[in-house]
C-alpha positions as CSV (number, residue, x, y, z in Angstrom):
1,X,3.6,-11.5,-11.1
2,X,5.6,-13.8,-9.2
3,X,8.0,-11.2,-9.1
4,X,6.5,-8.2,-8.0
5,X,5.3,-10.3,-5.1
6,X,8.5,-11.6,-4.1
7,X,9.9,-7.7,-4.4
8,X,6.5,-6.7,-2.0
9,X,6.8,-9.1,0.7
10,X,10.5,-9.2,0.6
11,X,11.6,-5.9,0.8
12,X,8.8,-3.3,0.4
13,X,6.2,-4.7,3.2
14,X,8.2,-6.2,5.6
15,X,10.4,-3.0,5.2
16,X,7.3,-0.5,6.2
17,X,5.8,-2.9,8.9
18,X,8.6,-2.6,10.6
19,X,9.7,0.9,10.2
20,X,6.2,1.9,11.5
21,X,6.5,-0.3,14.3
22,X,9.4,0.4,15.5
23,X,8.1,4.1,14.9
24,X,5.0,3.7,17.1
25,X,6.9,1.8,19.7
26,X,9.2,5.4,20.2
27,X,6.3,7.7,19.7
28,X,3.7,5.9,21.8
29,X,6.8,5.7,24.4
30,X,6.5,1.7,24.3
31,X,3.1,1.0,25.1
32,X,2.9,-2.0,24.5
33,X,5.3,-2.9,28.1
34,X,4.0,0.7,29.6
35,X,0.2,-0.8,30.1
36,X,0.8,-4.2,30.4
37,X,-0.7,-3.9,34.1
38,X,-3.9,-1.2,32.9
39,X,-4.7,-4.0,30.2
40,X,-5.0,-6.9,32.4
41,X,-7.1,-4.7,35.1
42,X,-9.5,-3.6,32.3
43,X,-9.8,-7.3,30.6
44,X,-11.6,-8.0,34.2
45,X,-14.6,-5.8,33.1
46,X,-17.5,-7.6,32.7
47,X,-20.5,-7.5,29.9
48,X,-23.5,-5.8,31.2
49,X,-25.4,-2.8,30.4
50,X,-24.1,0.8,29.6
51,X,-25.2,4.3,31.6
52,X,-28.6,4.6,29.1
53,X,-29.0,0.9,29.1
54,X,-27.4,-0.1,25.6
55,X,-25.8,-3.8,25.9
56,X,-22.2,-3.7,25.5
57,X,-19.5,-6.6,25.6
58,X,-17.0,-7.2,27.9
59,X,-13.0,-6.2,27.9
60,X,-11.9,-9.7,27.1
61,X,-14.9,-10.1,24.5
62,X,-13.7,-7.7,22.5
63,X,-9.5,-9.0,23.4
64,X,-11.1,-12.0,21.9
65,X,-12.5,-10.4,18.8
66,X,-9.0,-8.5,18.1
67,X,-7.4,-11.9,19.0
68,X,-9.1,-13.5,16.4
69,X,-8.9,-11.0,13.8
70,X,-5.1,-11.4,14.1
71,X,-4.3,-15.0,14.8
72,X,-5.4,-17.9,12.2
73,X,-4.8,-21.3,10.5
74,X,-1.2,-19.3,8.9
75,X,0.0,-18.4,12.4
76,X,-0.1,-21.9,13.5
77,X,1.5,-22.9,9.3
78,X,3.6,-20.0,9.4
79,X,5.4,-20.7,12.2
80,X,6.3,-24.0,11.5
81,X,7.3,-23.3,8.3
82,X,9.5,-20.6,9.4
83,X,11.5,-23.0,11.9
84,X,11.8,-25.3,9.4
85,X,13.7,-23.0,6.9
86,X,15.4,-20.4,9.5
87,X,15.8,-23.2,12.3
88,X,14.9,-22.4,16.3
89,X,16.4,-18.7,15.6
90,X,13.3,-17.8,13.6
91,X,11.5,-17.7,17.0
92,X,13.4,-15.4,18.4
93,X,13.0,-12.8,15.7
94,X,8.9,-13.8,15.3
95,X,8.8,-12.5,19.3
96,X,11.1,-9.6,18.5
97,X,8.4,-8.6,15.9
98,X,5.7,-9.7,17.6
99,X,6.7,-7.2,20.5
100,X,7.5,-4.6,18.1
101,X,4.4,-5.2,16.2
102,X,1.7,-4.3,19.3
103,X,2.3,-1.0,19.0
104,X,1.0,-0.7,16.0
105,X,-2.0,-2.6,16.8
106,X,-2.6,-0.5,19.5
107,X,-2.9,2.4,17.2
108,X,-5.3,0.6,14.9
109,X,-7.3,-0.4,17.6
110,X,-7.5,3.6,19.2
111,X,-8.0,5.4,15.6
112,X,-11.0,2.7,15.4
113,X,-12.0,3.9,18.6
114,X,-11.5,7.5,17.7
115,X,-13.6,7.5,14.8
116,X,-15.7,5.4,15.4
117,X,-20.4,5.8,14.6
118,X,-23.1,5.2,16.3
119,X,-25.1,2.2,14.1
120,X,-28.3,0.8,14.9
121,X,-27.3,-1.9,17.8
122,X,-23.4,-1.2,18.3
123,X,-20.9,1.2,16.9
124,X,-19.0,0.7,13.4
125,X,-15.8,1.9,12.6
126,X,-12.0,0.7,11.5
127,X,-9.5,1.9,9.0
128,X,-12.2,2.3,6.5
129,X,-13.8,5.2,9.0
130,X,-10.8,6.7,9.9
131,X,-9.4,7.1,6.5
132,X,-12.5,9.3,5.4
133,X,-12.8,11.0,8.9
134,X,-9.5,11.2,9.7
135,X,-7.4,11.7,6.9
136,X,-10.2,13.2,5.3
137,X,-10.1,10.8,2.3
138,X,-13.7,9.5,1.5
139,X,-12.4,7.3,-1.5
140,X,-9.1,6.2,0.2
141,X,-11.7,4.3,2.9
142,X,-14.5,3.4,-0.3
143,X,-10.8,2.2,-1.5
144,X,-9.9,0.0,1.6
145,X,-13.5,-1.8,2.1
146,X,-13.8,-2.5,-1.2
147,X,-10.4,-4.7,-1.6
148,X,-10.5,-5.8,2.0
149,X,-14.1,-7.8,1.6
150,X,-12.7,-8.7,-1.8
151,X,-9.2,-9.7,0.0
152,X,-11.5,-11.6,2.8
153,X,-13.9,-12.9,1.2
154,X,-12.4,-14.7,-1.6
155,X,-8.7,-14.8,-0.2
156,X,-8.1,-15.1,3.3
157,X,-11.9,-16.8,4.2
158,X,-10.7,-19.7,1.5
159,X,-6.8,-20.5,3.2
160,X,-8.7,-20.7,6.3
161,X,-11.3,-23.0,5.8
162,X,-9.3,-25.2,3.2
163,X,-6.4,-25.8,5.9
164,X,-9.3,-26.6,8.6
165,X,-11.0,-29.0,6.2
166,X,-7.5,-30.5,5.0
167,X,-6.2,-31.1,8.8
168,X,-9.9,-32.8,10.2
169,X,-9.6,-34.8,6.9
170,X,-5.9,-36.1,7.4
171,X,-6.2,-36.4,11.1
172,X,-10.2,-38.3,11.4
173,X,-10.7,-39.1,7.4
174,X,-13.9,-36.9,7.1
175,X,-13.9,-35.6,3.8
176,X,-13.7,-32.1,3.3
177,X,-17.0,-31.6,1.5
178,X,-19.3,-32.2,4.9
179,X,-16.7,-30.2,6.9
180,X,-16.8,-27.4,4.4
181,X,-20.8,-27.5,4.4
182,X,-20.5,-27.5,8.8
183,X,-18.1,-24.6,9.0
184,X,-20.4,-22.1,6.4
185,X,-23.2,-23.2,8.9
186,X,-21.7,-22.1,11.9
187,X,-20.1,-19.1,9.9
188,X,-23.3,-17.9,8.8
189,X,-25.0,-18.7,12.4
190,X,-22.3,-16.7,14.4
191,X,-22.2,-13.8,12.0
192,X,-25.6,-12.9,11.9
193,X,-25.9,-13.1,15.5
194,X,-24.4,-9.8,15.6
195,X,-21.5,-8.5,17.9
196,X,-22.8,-9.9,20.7
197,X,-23.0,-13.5,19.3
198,X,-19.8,-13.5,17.7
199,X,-18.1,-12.1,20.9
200,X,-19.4,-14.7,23.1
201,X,-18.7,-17.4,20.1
202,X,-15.0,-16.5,20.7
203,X,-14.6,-16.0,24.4
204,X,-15.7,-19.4,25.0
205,X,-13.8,-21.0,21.8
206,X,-10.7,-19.5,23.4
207,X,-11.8,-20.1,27.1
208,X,-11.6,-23.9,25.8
209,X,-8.4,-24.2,23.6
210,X,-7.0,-22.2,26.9
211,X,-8.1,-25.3,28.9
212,X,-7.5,-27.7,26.0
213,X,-3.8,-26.1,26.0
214,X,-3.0,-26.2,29.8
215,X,-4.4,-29.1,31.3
216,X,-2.4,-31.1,29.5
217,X,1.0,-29.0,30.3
218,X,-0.2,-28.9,34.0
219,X,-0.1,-32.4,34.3
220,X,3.4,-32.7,32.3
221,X,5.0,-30.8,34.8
222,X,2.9,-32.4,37.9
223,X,4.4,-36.0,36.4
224,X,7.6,-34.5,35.7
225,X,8.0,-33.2,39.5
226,X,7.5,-36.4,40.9
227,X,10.1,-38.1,38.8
């Protein structure tokens, strides 16, 4: 096993990532740098109500819901963990790919939009809904959603929360029992909310660490003028 991961995510994934990347960067005609200026105008839309009166959430609201569908506990592990085997270079690269990377998110993100339904309170969709409408492969998408709540739920859901619990107990000595009990409380409270819940869960979560992040840097550089 450990070798047909190693042969995956050595050489086959990383391999394809890019490749399509760098192949949606030519055929979208870079993107990703073309609407830098139509993204930030749009992510000033505000939440409201649609033409027939159906809620809807704002442009950042749902930046924020793709922001944290993509960023996690690994990003901030990850990282480290690459500098301190490739050294200061490995940031370089991690932006190269980062860059490269957003055009490919940008197709996700329209093909969701594409073929996208109508549900009960808000539309559904994702690569599940555009493998069976799109690539007209009904069991390619039954596929995807079956190994990607399997994937979540029992992969990705557990790093999370076990690094979360790990870093509150090593930095304030609460154990990770009680922490694990608080975070499947506000899981299961934001979740159920609906779209609208979680939305506004993670606009003001980031609206914060933004603060958090550079109040502190503002007033490094205010000190550091006056020296």
């Amino acid at each position: 096993m450990n070798l047909i991961n190693d042969i995956l995510w050595t050489y086959i994934l990383i391999a394809m990532l890019l490749g399509c990347a760098i192949w949606f960067t030519i055929k979208t005609r870079f993107v990703q740098f073309r609407m830098i200026g139509e993204m930030l105008r749009l992510l000033k839309d505000s939440a409201g109500k649609g033409e027939h009166g159906e809620k809807h959430i704002s442009s950042f609201q749902a930046f924020a819901i793709s922001l944290a569908s993509r960023v996690g506990t690994g990003n901030l592990a990850g990282v480290a963990t690459a500098i301190a085997i490739g050294g200061p270079g490995a940031i370089f690269w991690m932006w190269i790919i980062a860059l490269l990377g957003a055009s490919s998110a940008f197709v996700e993100s329209t093909l969701a939009q594409l073929y996208k339904e109508k549900g009960k309170e808000s539309f559904i969709g994702g690569p599940a809904y555009y493998m069976k409408k799109g690539l007209k492969k009904p069991w390619m998408g039954i596929l995807f959603a079956i190994l990607i709540t399997v994937t979540f739920g029992f992969a990705f859901n557990s790093v999370q929360s076990n690094t979360i619990c790990a870093a509150v107990e090593h930095a304030f000595g609460i154990s990770h029992v009680p922490m694990g009990i608080i975070l499947t409380g506000l899981t299961l409270l934001i979740i159920f909310g609906g779209i609208q819940r979680i939305a506004w869960s993670l606009y003001s979560s980031i609206s914060h660490i933004c603060r958090m992040l550079s109040e502190p840097l503002s007033a490094m550089l205010l000190v550091g003028n006056r020296l």
